[in-house]
N, C-alpha and C positions, 0 to 999 in steps of 0.2 A: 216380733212384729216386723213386715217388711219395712225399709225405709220410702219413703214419700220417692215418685220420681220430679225430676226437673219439669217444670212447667214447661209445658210448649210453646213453641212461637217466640221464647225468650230469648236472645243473644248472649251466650256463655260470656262472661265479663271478663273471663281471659282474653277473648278475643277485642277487647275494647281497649282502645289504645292509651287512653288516660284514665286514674280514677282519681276524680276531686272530692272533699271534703267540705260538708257546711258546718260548723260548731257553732249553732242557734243555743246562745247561752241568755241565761236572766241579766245579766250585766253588760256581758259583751259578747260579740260575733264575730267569728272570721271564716276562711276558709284557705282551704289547702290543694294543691295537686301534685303529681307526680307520674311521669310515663312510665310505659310499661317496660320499656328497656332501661332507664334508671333504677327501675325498684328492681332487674333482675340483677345489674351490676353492681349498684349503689342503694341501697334501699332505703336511706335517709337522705336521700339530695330529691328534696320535697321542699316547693315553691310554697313562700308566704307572701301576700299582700301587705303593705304599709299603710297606716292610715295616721292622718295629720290628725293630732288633738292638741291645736293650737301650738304651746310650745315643745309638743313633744310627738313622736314617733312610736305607733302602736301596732302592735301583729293585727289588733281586734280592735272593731268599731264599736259604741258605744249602742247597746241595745236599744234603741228610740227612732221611733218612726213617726214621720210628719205628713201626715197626709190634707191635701187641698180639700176645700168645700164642696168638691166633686167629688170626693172619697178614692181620688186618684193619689197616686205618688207623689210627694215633694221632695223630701230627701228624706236620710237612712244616717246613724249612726253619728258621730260631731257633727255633722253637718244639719244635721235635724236638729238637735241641741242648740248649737247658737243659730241659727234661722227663726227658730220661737224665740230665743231669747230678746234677738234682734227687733222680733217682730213686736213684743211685748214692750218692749224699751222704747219701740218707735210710735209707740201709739199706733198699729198697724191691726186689720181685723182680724186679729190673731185670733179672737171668738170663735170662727166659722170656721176654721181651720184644725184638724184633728191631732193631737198630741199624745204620743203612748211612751212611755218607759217602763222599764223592768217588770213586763206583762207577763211573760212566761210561765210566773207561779200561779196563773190562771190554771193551768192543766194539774200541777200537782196534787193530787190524792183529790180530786173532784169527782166524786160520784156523781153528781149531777149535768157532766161537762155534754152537750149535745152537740150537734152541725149548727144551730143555730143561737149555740151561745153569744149573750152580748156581753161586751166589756166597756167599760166607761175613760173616757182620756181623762187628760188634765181639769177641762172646766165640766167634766160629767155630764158629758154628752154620747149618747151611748153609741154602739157601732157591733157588727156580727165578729164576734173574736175569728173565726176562720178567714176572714179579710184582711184582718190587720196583721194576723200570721205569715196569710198569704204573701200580699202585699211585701212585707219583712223578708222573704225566703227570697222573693222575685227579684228585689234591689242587689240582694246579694249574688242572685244566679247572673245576674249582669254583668255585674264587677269581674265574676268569676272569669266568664266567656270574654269577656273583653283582655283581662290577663292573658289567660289563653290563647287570644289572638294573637296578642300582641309577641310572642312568645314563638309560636306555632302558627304559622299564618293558615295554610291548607285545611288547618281544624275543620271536623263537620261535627254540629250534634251530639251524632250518633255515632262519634266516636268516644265518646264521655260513659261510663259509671260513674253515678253519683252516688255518696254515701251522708247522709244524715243524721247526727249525733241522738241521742234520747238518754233523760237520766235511768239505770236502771228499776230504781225504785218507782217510776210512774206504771202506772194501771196500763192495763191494753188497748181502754177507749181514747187516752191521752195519745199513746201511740199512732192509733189510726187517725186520731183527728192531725198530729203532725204529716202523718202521709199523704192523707188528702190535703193538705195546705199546699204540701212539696207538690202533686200533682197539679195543685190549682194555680200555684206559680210558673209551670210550665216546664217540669221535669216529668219524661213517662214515664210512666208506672214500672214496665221492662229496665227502664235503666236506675233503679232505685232502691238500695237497701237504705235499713236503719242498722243503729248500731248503736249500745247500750257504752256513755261515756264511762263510765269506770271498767270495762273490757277492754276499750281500744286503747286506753291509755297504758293499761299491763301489756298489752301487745306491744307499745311502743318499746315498753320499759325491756320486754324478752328483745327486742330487735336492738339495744342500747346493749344489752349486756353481750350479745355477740359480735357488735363492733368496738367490744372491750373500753367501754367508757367509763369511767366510775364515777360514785358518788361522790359529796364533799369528802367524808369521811375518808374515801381513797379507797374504800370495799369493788371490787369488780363485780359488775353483774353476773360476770362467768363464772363469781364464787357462790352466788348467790341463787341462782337458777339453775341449778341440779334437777336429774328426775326426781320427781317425787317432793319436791321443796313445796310448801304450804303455803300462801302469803294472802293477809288481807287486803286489797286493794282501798285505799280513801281518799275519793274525787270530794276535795273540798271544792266547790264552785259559790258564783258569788248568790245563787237562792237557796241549793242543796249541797249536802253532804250525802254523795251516793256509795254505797259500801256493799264489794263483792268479793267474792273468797274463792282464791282458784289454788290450783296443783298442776305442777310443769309434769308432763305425760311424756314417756319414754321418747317419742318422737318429736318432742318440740311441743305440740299442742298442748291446750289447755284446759283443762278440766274445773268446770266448777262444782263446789263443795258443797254449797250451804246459800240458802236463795237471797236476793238480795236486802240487805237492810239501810238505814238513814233516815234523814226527816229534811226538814225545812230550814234549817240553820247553814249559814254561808258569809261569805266578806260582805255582803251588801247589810245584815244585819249589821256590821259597826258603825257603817255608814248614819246608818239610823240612832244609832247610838249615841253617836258624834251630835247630829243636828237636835237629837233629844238633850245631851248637856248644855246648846248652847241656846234653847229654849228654858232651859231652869235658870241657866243665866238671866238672859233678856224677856225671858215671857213669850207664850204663845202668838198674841195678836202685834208683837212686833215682827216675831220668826215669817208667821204668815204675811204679813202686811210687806216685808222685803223680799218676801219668794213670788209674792203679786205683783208688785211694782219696778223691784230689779232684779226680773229672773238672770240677766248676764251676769251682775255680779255673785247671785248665787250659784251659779253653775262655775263659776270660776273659782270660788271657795270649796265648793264640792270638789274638783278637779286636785284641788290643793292638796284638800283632807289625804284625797287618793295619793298623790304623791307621799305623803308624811307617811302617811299610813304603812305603803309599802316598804320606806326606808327606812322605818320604827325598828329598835330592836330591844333587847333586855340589855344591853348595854348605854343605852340613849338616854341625855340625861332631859332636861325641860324642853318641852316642843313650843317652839315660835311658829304661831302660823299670824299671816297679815291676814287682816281683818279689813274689809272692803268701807271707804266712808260712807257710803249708803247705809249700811249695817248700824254704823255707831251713829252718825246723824240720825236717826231713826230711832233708832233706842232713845237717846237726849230725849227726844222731838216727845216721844211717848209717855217717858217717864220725868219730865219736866226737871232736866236736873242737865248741868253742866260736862259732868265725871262720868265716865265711865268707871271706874272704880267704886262710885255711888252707887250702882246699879249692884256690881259683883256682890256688894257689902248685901246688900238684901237678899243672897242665894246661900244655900248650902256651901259655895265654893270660898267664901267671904275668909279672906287670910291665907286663901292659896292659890288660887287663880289671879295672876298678875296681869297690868298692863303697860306697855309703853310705846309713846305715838300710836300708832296702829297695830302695833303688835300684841295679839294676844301669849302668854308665856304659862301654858297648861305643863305641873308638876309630872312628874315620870308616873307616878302610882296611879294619878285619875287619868293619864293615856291609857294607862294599861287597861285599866277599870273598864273601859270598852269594848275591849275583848271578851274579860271573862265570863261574861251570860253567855254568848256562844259559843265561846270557844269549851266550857267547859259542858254546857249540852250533849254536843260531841263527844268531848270525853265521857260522859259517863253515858254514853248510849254505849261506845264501846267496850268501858269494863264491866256493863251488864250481858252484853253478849261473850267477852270472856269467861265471867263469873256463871254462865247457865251453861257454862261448859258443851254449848249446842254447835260448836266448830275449834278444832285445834290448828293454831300456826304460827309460824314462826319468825314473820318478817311481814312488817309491814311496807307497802308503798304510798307515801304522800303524793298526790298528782292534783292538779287544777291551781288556780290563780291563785287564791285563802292558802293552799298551800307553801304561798312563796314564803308567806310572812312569818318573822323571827321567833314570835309567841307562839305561837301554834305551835309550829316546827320546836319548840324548847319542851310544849307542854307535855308534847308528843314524847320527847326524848326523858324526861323526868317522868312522867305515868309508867310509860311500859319498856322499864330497862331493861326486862328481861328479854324482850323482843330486837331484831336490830330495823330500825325505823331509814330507812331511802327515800331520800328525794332526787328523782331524775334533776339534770338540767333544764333549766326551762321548764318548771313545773306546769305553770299555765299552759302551754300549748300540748303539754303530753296528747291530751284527747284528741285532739285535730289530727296530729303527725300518723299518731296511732290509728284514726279513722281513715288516714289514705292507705295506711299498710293492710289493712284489716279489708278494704276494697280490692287489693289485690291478692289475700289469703287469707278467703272466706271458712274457710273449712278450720284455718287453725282453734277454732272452737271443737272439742270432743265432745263435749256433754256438757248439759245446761240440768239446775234443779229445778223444779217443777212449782211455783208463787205463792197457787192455791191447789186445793183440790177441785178440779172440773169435772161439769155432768151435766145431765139434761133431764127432763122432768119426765116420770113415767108414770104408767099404770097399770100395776102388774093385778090380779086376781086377787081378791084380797080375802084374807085368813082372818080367822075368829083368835083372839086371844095375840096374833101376832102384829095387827093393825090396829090405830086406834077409831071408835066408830066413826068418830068427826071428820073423817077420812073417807069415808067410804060415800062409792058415788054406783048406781048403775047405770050401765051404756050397754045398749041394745039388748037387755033381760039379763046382765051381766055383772056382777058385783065385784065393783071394783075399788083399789086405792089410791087415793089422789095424791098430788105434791111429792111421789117420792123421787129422792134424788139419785138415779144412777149413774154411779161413777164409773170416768174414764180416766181418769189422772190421780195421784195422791197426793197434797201438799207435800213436800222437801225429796219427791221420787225424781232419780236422776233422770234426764230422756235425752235422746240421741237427738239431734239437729235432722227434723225429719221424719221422726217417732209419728206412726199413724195406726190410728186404734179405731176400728170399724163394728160397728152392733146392727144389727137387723131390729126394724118396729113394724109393728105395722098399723096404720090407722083408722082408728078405732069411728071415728065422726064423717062417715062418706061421704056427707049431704054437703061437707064444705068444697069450693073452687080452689081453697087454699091451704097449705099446711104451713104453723109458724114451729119452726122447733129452734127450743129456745133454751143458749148453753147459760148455767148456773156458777158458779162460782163460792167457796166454802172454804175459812180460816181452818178449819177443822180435818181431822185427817177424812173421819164416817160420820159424814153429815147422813142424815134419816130423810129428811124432807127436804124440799125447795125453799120452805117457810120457817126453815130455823134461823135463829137471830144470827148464824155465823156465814150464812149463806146472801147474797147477791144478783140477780140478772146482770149477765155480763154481754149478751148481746141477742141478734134475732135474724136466724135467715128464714125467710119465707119463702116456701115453695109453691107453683102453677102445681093442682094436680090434674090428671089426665082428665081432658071430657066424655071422653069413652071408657066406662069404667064397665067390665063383666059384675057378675055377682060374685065374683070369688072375692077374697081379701086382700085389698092394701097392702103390699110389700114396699117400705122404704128401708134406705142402709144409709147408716149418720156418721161420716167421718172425722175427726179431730188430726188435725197434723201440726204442729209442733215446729215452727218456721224453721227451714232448712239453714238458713244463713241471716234470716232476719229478726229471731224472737220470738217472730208474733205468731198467735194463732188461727188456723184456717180452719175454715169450717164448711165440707161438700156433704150432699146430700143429695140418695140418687134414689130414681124412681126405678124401682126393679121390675114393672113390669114393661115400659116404653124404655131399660135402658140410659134413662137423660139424669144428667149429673148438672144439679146447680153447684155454684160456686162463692167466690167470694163475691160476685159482685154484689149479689141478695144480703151475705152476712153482715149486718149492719151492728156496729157496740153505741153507735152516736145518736140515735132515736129511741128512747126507751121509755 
């Protein structure tokens, strides 16, 4: 099948003299850039942002957005964070005022997810989730251009390629709804890939191994990425664990294997974990009653956990974390008793959870204990895809934030010894680094595997004994069979970046202004119908049909193409008898 050509009217992104990164994470955000004569000299002397969290210095801003009573901007990321805190502490009308954290797993595996999905903040007050996205991308495209500037004064615009992170495990309507958010913050469409975080982070990891970096372990990348080497890619991040499987191609590029897999498990699950122990401790309506009344010292505890958290290892013995006096005067105040240790004695932890002054003194085994429901989720997602023997390899890559941390990384190395397990440098920011490189070598993708099986709903003449009657419809003295699925794609078929597969229909219902042809989606490899349980509506372009119609019949041609460099898929539809080709702007996956 020919390959797709370049959209017109586009500006080749070689010719664009920067390409920046956004890595729109569940936890945290940042972004990245680097010129185009750096990345040809230097291909890792790629610009990172600093962000203050209070006492300390961060690549990535804290995913939380604040928005005004006017559903305008306030601040983005720590700044957002203690501003409500402040505002909460101050007796300020922080009511009216909109609060979002770690939103993002709104989109993940949402069938339901529309353009006018609502999401609810802090005191459940609801708001169009495309807003608050929006909003969220905008703050950050700010920050970006302003770097920028400061950096590069002459900057225009329109000398920017932007590149936009996506996990790859998310659906396709997730995807476009991120697109149009990026659109709606004010990136154009032209200057806009996505880019699926567990790809760009293997991209970084091949661009590491050819500036002969190594592991801790001391292995060089350049032993490591051979042609032909297998490796499972796993983007621990703080909502998801994205997992893709590629193979180094004679030329460098990259081949992927096996389509992608993961779920919902990430660092931000311990988090939860954490403030889940310390409510079996003290009781729910004290946990809530101090997250209502002194959200700063909760977010300054949270801040804590995160520290400890990161610096935890299988060699660390009792964790002291302080304990804020709001917290334990509160507790007292609740539970009508003097001790904190009075309180422990009433929990599950009663004889091992210590206290002194402020210090709470959590044993090595219940830290750990926090881990293990996700961290071993993870594992055994992955020894089920080992064990169904549905992909072979050889070497795994740890990449994202979750990945820094010493358990994981241990559980990693004791499950699958047989494998050799790599963590880049700077595990957390692999995606970003890898997202600017990937902006400037779009193509090093060869071939991508195919999610589901796609098709469109047809209606072919229908056969006695071969259809079944509940099926059968006629149109225009014509017996026909309804719902079936014909397929254009096959669930785990590999396709070239570009892959574009064209059918002839023709339509069948003249009397309409309009034609919806509407692509389906199927777990299965030979779905039969559009109404099989393993089957989906994955979206709907509708077409003008001509008002001057002869009596002869309807000729349309239904294109599928297979994002050249961005994933996703397009979907044109041409009327053969005036010649006119709709596009994406009609294909809609967000109204269903």
């Amino acid at each position: 099948y020919p390959m797709a050509s370049a959209s017109v009217g586009v500006v080749p992104r070689q010719h664009r003299l920067f390409v920046a990164a956004i890595d729109f994470g569940t936890t945290y955000s940042g972004y990245a850039f680097s010129t185009k004569d750096d990345w040809e000299k230097e291909p890792l002397k790629i610009f990172f942002n600093n962000w203050n969290a209070g006492n300390l210095l961060s690549r990535k801003a804290s995913t939380t957005l604040l928005l005004k009573p006017d559903k305008s901007l306030s601040s983005f990321g720590y700044d957002a964070e203690t501003k409500y805190a402040d505002m909460i502490e101050d007796k300020e009308n922080f009511e009216d005022y909109y609060y979002f954290h770690c939103f993002k797993m709104l989109l993940h595996n949402n069938k339901k997810l529309r353009r006018d999905t609502e999401i609810k903040d802090a005191t459940g007050k609801p708001l169009k989730a495309m807003h608050v996205f929006s909003q969220s991308i905008k703050f950050l495209l700010q920050k970006l251009f302003e770097s920028l500037e400061e950096k590069f004064t002459d900057i225009q615009k329109d000398d920017i390629h932007y590149v936009l992170t996506v996990p790859a495990i998310w659906d396709d309507n997730a995807k476009q709804f991120m697109r149009e958010a990026a659109v709606k913050a004010g990136i154009l469409e032209k200057q806009l890939s996505l880019a699926l975080e567990p790809e760009t982070a293997s991209i970084y990891c091949q661009q590491l191994q050819q500036t002969r970096q190594t592991d801790e372990g001391g292995a060089s990348f350049l032993d490591v990425a051979e042609t032909g080497t297998r490796f499972m890619v796993v983007d621990l991040g703080g909502g998801t664990t994205d997992i893709t499987f590629q193979e180094r191609c004679i030329d460098g590029k990259l081949r992927e294997i096996h389509r992608p897999m993961g779920g919902p498990w990430g660092g931000r699950n311990i988090n939860e974990a954490f403030f889940a122990f310390i409510e079996e401790i003290f009781k729910k309506d004290v946990l809530d009653k101090f997250k209502k009344v002194y959200m700063d010292d909760y977010l300054h505890m949270e801040r804590q956990f995160e520290t400890k958290k990161r610096a935890f290892t299988s060699e660390s013995g009792v964790v002291k974390m302080t304990f804020p006096l709001s917290l334990i005067e509160l507790a007292k105040k609740i539970w009508k008793t003097d001790s904190v240790d009075e309180i422990i004695k009433n929990s599950k932890y009663a004889g091992k959870v210590k206290t002194e002054t402020q210090k709470l003194h959590i044993p090595k085994d219940i830290f750990i204990s926090l881990f293990l429901p996700t961290v071993d989720k993870i594992i055994a997602h992955i020894q089920k895809i080992v064990e169904d023997n549905s992909v072979s390899f050889d070497y795994i890559l740890l990449v994202g934030g979750f990945a820094e941390c010493n358990i994981v990384q241990k559980r990693f190395d004791d499950t699958f010894n047989d494998k050799k397990v790599i963590i880049p440098e700077e595990a957390g920011l692999a995606v970003l680094k890898g997202a600017v490189l990937y902006g400037h070598m779009p193509q090093i993708i060869a071939t991508r595997v195919a999610r589901h099986t796609y098709g469109i709903e047809s209606y072919p003449k229908f056969v006695d004994g071969k259809h079944p009657v509940s099926k059968r419809v006629v149109i225009d003295g014509v017996a026909r069979c309804k719902d079936v699925f014909f397929k254009y794609v096959t669930i785990g078929q590999e396709i070239t970046p570009g892959y574009k597969l064209s059918q002839d229909f023709q339509v069948l219902k003249l009397e309409n202004n309009t034609l919806e042809c509407t692509i389906f989606a199927s777990w299965e490899k030979n779905p039969k119908f559009i109404t099989d349980e393993s089957c989906f509506k994955l979206g709907t372009l509708t077409v003008p049909l001509p008002q001057q119609r002869s009596s002869e019949l309807l000729k349309i041609e239904e294109t599928m193409v297979f994002g050249e460099t961005d994933h996703e898929l397009h979907f044109f539809v041409r009327d053969k008898i005036n010649n006119r080709t709709y596009d994406g702007d009609f294909f809609n996956l967000l109204d269903k």
